[in-house]
C-alpha positions in Angstrom: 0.0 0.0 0.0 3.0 2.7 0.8 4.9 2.2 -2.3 1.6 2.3 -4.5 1.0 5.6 -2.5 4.2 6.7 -3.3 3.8 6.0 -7.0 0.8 8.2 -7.3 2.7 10.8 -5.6 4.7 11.5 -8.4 2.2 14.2 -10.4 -0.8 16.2 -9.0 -3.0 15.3 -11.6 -2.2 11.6 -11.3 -3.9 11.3 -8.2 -6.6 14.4 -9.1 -7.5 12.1 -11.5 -8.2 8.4 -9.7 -9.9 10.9 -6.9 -13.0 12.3 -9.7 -12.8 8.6 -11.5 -15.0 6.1 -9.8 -13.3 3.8 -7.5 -13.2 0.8 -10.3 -10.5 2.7 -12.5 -8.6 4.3 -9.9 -7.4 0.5 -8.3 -5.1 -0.8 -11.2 -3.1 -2.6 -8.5 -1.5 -5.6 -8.7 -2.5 -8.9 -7.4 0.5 -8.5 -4.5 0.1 -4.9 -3.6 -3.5 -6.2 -3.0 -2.6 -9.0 -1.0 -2.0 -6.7 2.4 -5.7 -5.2 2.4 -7.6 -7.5 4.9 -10.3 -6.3 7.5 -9.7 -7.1 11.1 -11.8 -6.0 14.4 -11.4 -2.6 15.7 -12.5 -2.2 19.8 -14.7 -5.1 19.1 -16.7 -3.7 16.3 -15.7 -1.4 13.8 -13.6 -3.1 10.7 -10.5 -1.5 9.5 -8.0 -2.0 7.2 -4.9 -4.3 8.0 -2.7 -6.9 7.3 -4.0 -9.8 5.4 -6.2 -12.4 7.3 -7.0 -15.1 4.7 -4.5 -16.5 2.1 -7.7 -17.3 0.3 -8.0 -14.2 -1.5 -5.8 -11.0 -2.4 -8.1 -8.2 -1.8 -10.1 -7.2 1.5 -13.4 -5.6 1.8 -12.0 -2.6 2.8 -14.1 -0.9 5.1 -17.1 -3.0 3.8 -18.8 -5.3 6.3 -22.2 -7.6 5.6 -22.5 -7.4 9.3 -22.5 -3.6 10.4 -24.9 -1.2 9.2 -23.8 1.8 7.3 -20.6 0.3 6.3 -21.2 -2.5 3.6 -23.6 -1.0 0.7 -26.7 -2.4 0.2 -29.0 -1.6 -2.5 -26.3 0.3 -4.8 -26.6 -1.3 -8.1 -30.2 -3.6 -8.6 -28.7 -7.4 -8.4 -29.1 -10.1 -11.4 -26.9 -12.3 -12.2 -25.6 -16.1 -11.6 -23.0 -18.0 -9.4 -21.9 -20.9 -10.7 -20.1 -23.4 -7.8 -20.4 -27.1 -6.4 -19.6 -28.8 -3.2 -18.2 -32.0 -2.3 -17.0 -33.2 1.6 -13.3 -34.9 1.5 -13.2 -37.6 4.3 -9.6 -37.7 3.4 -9.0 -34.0 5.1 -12.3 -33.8 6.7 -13.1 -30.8 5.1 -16.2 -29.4 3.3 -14.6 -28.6 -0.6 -16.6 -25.8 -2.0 -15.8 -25.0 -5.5 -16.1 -21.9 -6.9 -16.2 -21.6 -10.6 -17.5 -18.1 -12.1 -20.2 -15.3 -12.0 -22.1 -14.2 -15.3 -23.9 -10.9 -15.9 -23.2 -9.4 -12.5 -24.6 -5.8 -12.0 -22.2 -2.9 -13.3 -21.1 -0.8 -10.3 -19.6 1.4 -12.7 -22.4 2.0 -14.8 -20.1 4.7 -17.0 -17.2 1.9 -18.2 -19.8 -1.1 -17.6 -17.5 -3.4 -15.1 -16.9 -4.4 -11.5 -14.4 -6.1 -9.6 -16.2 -9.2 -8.1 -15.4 -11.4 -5.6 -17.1 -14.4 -3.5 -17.2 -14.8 0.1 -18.5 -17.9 2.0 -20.1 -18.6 5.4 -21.2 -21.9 7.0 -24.2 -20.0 9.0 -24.2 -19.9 12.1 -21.0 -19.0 12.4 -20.7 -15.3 11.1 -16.5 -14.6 12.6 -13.9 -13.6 10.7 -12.1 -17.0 11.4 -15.5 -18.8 9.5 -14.9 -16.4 6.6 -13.8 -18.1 3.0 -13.3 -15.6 0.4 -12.0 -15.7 -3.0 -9.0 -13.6 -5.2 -10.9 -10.5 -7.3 -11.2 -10.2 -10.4 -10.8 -6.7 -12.4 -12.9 -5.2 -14.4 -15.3 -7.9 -15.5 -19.2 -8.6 -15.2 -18.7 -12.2 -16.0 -15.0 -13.5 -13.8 -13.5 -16.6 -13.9 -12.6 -17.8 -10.5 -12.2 -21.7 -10.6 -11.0 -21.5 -6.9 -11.8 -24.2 -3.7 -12.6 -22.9 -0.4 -12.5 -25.3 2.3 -13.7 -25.8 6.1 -12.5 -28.2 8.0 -15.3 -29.6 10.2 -16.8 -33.3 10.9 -19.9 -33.9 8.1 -22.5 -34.1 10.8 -21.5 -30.7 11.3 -21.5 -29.1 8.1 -25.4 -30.8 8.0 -26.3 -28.6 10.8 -25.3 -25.6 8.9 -26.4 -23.2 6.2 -24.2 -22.0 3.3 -24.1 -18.2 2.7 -22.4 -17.6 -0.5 -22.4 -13.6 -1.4 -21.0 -11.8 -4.4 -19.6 -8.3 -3.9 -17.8 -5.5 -6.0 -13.9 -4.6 -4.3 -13.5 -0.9 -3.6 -10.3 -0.4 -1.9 -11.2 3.6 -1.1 -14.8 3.0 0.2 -17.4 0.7 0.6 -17.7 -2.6 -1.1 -21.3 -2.8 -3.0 -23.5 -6.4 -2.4 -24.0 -7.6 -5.7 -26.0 -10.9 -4.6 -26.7 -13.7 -2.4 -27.4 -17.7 -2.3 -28.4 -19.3 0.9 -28.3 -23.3 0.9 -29.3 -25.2 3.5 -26.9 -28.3 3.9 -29.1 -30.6 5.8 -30.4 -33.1 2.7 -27.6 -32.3 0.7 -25.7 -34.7 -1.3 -22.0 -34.7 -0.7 -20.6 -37.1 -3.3 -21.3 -35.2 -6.3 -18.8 -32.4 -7.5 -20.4 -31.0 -10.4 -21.0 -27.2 -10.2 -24.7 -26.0 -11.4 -25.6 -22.7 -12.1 -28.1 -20.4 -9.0 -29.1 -17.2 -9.4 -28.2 -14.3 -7.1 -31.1 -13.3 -5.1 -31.4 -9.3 -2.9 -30.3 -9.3 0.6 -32.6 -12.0 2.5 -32.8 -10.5 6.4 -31.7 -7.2 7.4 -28.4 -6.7 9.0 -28.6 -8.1 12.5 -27.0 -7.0 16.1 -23.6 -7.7 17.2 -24.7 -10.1 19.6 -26.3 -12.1 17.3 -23.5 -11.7 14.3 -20.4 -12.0 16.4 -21.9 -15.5 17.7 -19.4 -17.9 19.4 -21.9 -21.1 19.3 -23.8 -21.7 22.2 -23.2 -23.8 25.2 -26.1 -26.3 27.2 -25.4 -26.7 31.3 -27.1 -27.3 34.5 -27.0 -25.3 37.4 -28.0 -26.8 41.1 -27.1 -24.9 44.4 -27.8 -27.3 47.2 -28.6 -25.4 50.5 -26.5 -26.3 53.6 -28.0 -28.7 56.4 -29.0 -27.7 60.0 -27.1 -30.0 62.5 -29.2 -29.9 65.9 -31.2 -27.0 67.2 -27.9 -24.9 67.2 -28.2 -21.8 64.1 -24.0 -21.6 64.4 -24.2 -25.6 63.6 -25.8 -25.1 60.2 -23.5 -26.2 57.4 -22.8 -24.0 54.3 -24.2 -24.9 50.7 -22.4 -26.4 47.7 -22.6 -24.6 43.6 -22.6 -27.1 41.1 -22.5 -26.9 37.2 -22.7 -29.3 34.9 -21.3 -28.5 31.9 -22.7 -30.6 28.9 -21.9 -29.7 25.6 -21.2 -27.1 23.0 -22.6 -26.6 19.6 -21.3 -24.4 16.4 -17.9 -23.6 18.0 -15.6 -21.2 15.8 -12.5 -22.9 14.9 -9.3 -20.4 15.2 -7.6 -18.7 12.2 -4.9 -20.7 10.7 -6.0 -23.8 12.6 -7.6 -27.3 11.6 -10.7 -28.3 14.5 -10.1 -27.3 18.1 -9.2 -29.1 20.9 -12.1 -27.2 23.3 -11.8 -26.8 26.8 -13.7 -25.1 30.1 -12.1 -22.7 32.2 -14.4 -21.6 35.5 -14.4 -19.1 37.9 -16.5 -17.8 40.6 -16.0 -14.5 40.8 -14.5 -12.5 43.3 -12.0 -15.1 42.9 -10.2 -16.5 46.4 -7.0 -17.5 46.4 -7.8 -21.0 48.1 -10.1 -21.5 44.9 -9.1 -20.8 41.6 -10.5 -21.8 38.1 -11.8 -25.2 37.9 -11.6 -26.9 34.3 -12.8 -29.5 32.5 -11.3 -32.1 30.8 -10.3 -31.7 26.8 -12.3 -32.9 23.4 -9.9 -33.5 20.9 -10.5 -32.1 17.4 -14.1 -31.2 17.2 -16.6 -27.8 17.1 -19.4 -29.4 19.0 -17.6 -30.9 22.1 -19.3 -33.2 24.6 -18.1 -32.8 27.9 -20.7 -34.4 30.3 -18.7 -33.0 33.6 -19.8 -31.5 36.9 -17.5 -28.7 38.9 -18.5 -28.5 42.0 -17.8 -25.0 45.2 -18.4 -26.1 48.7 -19.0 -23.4 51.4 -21.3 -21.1 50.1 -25.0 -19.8 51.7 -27.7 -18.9 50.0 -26.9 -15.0 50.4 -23.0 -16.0 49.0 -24.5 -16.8 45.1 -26.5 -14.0 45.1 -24.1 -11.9 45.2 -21.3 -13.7 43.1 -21.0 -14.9 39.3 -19.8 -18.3 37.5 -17.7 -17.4 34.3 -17.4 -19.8 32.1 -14.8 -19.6 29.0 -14.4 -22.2 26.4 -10.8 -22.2 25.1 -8.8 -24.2 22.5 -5.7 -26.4 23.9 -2.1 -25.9 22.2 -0.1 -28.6 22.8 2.8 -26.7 21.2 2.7 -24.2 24.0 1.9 -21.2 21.7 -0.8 -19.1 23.3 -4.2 -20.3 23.6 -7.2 -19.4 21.6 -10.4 -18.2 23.3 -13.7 -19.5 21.5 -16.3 -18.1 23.8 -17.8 -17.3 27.0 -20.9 -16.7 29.3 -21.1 -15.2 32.8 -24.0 -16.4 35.0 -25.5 -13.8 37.6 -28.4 -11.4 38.2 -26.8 -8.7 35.9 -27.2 -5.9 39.1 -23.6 -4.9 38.4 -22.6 -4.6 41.7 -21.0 -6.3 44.6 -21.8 -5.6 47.8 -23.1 -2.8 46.5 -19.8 -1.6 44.7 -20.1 -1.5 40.8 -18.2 -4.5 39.6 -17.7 -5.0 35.6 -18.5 -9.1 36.7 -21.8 -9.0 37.6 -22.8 -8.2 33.8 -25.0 -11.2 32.7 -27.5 -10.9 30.3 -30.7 -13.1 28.5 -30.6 -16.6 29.5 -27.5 -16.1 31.9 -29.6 -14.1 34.2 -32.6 -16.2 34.1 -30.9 -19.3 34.3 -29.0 -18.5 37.2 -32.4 -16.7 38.9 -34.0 -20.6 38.5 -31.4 -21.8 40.1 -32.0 -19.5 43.4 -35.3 -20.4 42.9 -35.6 -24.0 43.1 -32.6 -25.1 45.5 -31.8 -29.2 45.4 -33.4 -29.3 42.0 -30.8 -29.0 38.2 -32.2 -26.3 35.9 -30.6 -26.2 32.3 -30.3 -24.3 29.3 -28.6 -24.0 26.5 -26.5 -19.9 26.5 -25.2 -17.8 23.6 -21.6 -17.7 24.0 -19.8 -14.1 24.1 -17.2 -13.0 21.9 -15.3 -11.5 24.9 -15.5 -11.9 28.6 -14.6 -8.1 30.0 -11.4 -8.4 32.5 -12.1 -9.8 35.8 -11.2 -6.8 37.7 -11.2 -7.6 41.5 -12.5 -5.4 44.6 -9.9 -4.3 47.2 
């Protein structure tokens, strides 16, 4: 990007010029210059430019996003068109092979010159991260490219059945907004996975509206039990009554992202009850080797607690991927289970921030002591630091 930059430098009117011209003719770049333009999270939500996330394709989206309102352009240019691709799942890799062959008669975002510089970009819905992101290279100036590119994911069949295939089409602009130039959603439960051949689907307007954060930045979702079990009265002495024990049982997890530059996860539980005391620390649980929808089927258990204790605390619960290689650890999700007051003994405490069906699942729970109450929780895309009271 610098030494393009500089290049333009050299005369005024170059770069007068590629500023009035639409953004199509002003970004006759070439394929490795391009390579470096990749979007990446900003704070949690904005997308800016950076260095290059996906070896998949050579240009980004810019500042373009199908997730966030106001930045990826909807509506721009009126959408017709075809996608041409097919799909096959390798048991050799374990891997869902989608093939991407070409687009014909795309929309003109350029109406003056007639042309646009398309690309393809692939979801396995529900998972909507950057790390679940398949894209291909673009291709300049052309209403009808050629891609003839394979985008994988590597994920167990049974999963890829649970999921739906978003294929989009959009036109590249490097100085603004990328422009939506259509859409194919697929279902892949009922598909057939044996057969490679490609077959032509038309593009079709945006289906849904651009949803919330919440719902796009979606880490999978998580199913556990809570029980508290109250303490027991020994004799007709109060002092002699015996403190309560928390228990969770942590099931299973569903649609798990798998990490950037990474084959399936090795998933993990890490939980704390929060304030943390140094006599006890995170419990875990044990690890699931190679899969996005781990079954864990394992209770952690804190002794020593009333009734009055759990109202006032929170269980945080983060799901994390296991390096054997010691490199550092990749966090897939999380949830925090409390009443959401955000306080602590009546000091405001970033922890006590549950939301949804953290909050109620937890308020069964102090409900119906001695009796399991379970439900299955959106996990968060980041758990906010666990800053402690003095």
């Amino acid at each position: 990007m610098v030494a393009r930059v500089s290049a333009r430098m050299e005369t005024g009117a170059s770069i007068s010029r590629e500023v009035r011209e639409p953004s199509v003719c002003s970004r006759a770049s070439s394929g490795a210059d391009t390579a470096d333009m990749e979007e990446r999270d900003n704070s949690g939500s904005q997308l800016v430019k950076a260095g290059s996330l996906s070896s998949l394709g050579n240009r980004s989206e810019s500042m373009a996003s199908v997730y966030s309102q106001g930045e990826g352009r909807y509506g721009t240019v009126t959408v017709r068109g075809e996608v041409e691709f097919g799909f096959i799942y390798s048991f050799g890799s374990g891997s869902l092979d989608i093939s991407i062959k070409q687009c014909r008669d795309l929309a003109a975002v350029d109406t003056k010159r007639n042309r646009s510089d398309p690309y393809v970009k692939v979801y396995l819905l529900p998972d909507r991260s950057k790390a679940g992101k398949r894209k291909t290279k673009v291709k300049k100036h052309t209403l009808n490219p050629m891609f003839e590119e394979i985008l994988k994911f590597v994920m167990p069949l049974g999963e890829v059945e649970r999921r739906t295939m978003w294929i989009s089409v959009w036109h590249s602009d490097m100085f603004g907004r990328n422009d939506f130039l259509g859409e194919v959603m697929m279902a892949m439960s009922g598909q057939v996975f044996d057969d490679p051949s490609s077959k032509w689907y038309s593009l079709q307007d945006r289906t849904e509206p651009p949803e919330d954060e919440s719902v796009i930045h979606s880490k999978g979702d998580i199913i556990v039990a809570l029980k508290y079990v109250p303490g027991e009265t020994n004799g007709a002495r109060k002092s002699s009554r015996k403190r309560g024990t928390l228990m969770i049982l942590i099931k299973e997890a569903k649609n798990l992202p798998v990490p950037k530059g990474t084959t399936l996860p090795d998933p993990y539980c890490k939980c704390y009850l929060l304030p943390v005391q140094p006599s006890r620390g995170k419990q875990k649980t044990g690890i699931c080797r190679r899969t996005t929808s781990p079954r864990w089927e394992q209770t952690l258990v804190w002794d020593d607690l009333s009734m009055e204790d759990v109202v006032e605390r929170s269980l945080e619960l983060a799901v994390w991927d296991h390096d054997r290689l010691g490199k550092p650890q990749d966090f897939l999700g999380g949830a925090r289970f409390n009443l959401g007051t955000g306080r602590h003994m009546g000091r405001s405490v970033p922890w006590m921030d549950g939301q949804g069906k953290e909050v109620s699942l937890w308020q069964q729970m102090l409900d119906r002591p001695n009796f399991w109450v379970e439900g299955c929780v959106g996990l968060r895309p980041v758990l906010e630091a666990k800053l402690q009271d003095k």
